[in-house]
C-alpha positions in Angstrom: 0.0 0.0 0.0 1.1 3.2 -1.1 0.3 6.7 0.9 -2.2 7.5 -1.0 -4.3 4.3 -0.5 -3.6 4.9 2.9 -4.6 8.3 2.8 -8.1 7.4 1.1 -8.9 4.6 3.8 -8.7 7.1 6.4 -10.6 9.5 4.5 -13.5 6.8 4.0 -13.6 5.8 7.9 -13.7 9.0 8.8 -16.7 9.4 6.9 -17.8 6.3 7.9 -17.5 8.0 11.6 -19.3 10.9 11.0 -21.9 8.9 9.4 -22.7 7.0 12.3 -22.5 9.9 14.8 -24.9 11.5 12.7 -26.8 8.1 12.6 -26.9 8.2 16.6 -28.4 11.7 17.0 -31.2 11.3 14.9 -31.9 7.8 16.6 -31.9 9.7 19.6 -33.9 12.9 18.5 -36.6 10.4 17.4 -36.7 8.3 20.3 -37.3 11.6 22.0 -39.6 13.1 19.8 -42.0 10.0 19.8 -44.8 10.8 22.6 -45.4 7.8 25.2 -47.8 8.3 28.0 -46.1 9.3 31.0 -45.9 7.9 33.7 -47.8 8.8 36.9 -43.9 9.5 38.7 -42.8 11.7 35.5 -46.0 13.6 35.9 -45.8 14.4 39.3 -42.1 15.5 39.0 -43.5 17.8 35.5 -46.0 19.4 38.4 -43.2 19.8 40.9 -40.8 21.3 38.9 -43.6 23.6 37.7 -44.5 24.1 41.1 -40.2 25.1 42.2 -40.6 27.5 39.2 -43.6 29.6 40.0 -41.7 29.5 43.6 -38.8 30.8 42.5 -40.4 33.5 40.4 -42.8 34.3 43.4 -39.1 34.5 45.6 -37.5 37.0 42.9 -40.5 39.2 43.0 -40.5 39.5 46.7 -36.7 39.8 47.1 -37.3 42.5 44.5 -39.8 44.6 45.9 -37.9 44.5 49.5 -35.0 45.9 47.8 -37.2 48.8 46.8 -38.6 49.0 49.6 -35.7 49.4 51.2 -34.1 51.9 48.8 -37.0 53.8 49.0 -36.8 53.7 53.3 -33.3 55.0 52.5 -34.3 57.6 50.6 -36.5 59.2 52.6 -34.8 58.7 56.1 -31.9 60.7 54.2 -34.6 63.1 53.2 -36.1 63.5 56.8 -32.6 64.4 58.2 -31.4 66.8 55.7 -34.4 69.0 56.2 -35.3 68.1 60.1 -34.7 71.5 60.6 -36.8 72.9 58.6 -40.4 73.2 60.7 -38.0 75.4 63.5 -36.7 77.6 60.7 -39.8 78.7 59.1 -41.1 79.7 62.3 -37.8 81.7 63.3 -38.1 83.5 60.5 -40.7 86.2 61.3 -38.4 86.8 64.4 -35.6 87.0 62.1 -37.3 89.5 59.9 -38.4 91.2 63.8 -34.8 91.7 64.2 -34.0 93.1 60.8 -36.8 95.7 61.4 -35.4 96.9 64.6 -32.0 96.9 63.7 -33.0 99.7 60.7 -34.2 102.8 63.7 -31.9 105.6 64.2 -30.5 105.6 67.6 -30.7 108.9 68.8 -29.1 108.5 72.5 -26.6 106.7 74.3 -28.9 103.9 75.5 -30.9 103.6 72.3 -27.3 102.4 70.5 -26.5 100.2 73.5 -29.3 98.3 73.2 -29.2 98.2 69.2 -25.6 97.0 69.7 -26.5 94.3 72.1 -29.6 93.4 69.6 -27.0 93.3 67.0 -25.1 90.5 68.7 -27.7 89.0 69.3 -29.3 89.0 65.5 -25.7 87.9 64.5 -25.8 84.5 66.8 -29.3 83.9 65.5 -28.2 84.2 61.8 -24.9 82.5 62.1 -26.6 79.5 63.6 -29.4 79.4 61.3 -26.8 79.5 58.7 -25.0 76.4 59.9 -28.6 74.3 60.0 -28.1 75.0 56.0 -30.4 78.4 55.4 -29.3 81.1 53.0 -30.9 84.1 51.8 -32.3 83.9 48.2 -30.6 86.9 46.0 -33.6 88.9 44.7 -32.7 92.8 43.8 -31.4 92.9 40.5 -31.7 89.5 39.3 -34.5 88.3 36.5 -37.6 87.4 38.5 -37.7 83.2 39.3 -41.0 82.6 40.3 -39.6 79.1 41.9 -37.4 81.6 44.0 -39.4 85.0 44.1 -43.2 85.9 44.7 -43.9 88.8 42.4 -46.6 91.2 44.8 -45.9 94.6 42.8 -45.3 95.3 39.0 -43.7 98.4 38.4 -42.5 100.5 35.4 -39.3 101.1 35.4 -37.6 102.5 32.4 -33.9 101.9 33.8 -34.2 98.5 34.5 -34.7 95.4 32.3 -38.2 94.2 31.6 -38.6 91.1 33.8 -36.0 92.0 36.4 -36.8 92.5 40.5 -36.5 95.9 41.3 -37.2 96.1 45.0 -37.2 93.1 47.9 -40.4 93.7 50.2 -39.5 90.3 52.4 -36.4 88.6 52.1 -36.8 85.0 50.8 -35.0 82.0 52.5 -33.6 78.4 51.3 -32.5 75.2 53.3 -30.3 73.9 51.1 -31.3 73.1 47.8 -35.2 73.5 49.3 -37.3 76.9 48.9 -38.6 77.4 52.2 -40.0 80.8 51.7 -40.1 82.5 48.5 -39.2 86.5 48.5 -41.6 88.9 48.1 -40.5 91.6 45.4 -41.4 94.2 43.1 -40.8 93.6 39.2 -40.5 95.4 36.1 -43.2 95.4 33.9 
């Protein structure tokens, strides 16, 4: 035998081999494809193993919605503590605003500015520790009107300023943090 012969009786049981894998699988497919009844044990593990499914979509779902929940719990705890102060700061405002009022008269004796210093101090701890809790003053005079940021209660005409733009502050307006807690009162330009 030359190498050729032996090269073609390879070739032809290789074939040969891939002829009877292929021989095998559709044996098998058949054999797999042909519907016997079932037995009562095949049909009870069809219904379990139905039954472990539906259980372990019914676990995902659950598992799911405690994760949201539980974001959501998160979120708002986070929520409650960045603005816990707020409730005490809206109603120390008015008193602020008290302060702001009184701080404006002309003293015209010696006890009059003594007590305006001493109210002063006073105002100065008040508004330094409301700043701390996160409040700041919302800019108003000279900026275009925001009506997230500014309640509009006059419209003027004023032909030196821009149309739209606040003209005069009537109330100062306050923010804790990135949250309006009272919106200022102003005057706009028609």
């Amino acid at each position: 035998m030359n190498k050729e012969d032996i090269t073609q009786d390879q070739s032809k049981t290789d074939v040969n081999e891939e002829v009877t894998e292929t021989e095998e699988i559709v044996v098998e497919e058949v054999e797999s494809t042909t519907e016997e009844p079932l037995t009562e044990e095949q049909q009870r593990i069809l219904e379990l193993e139905a039954k472990l499914e539906e259980a372990s979509q019914k676990n995902l779902r659950l598992q799911a919605d405690y994760d949201n929940f539980r974001r959501r719990s998160r979120e708002e705890q986070a929520a409650s503590l960045k603005y816990k102060s707020q409730s005490l700061l809206e109603q120390l405002l008015p008193a602020l605003d008290n302060f702001e009022r009184a701080l404006k008269t002309e003293a015209t004796n010696e006890q009059t500015k003594t007590l305006i210093q001493g109210m002063e101090m006073v105002y100065r701890q008040l508004a330094d520790a409301l700043k701390q809790e996160g409040l700041t003053e919302i800019p108003s005079v000279g900026q275009t009107f925001d009506p997230n940021l500014h309640q509009a209660v006059m419209q003027v005409e004023d032909s030196e300023a821009e149309s739209n733009t606040v003209i005069e502050e009537l109330q100062k307006g306050y923010m804790l943090k990135d949250r309006v807690i009272r919106p200022a009162m102003v005057k706009v330009n028609a």
